[in-house]
C-alpha positions, 0 to 999 in steps of 0.5 A: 462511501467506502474507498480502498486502496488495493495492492495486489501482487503479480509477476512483472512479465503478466503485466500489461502496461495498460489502464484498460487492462489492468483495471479489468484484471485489478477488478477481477482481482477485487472481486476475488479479494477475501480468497486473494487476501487469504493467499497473500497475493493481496491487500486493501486499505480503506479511507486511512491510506494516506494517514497510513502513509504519514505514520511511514513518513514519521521514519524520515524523522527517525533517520533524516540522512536515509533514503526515502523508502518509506514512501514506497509501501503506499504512494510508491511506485510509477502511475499507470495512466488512462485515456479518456475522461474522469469515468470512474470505471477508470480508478487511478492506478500504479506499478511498483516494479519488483526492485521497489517491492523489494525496497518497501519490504526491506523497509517495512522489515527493518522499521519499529513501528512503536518508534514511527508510533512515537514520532506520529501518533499525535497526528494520527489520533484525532479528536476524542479517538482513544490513543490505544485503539487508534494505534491497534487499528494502525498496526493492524494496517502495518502487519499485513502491509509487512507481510505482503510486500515481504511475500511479494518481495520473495517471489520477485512480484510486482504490485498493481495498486488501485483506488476504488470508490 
């Protein structure tokens, strides 16, 4: 089963504050993502979300007395809620505001990703996985993430997120 999470980027004031709308105008915007992708208005990724943000947790072990910016760039922001039934035609959703985009860009800017490497990667590399490989695919999530929330954050954007199964 595929499962993304997909981030896109969009002026505050063209977001509706509604599930229903904004899950029409996130798929609208998946079915555009390879174009999307390409502009720098958007960016997936699949099954490893939640392992991408432990590797962005591993910076509270870096800097214990920081604020906690590092829970912005995947699980921030503010959940945009439904009405009706578990439909999965309803994916769960969320708004980062601008001011919190600009925080997960300064973040993601300002962090060394060999360093939040050190801290996490035994946790990330599983079983019989090769070190090297595991970490390539990891930067491979945080390089587009840097660049994506640093764009966003330039433009004063916002970012929807959804979840799609």
């Amino acid at each position: 089963m595929s499962i993304h999470m997909h981030m896109r980027a969009v002026a505050e004031s063209e977001i509706r504050d509604d599930h229903t709308w904004l899950a029409a105008f996130m798929w609208e915007a998946w079915e555009n993502h390879a174009a999307e992708y390409a502009a720098g208005v958007a960016v997936s990724i699949d099954k490893v979300w939640g392992a991408v943000n432990d590797l962005y947790a591993a910076a509270e072990v870096l800097d214990a007395d920081a604020a906690k910016p590092w829970k912005l760039p995947i699980y921030g922001g503010r959940p945009v809620a439904h009405s009706g039934d578990a439909d999965p035609s309803n994916p769960p959703m969320g708004i980062l505001e601008p001011p919190e985009v600009s925080q997960a860009a300064g973040f993601l800017g300002r962090v060394s990703f060999d360093e939040l490497w050190n801290v996490a990667s035994a946790k990330l590399v599983w079983s019989g996985r090769d070190e090297a490989q595991v970490r390539l695919e990891f930067l491979d999530h945080h390089r587009p993430l840097q660049e994506f929330y640093g764009r966003a954050a330039a433009a004063g954007h916002a970012v929807v997120r959804a979840v799609w199964a």
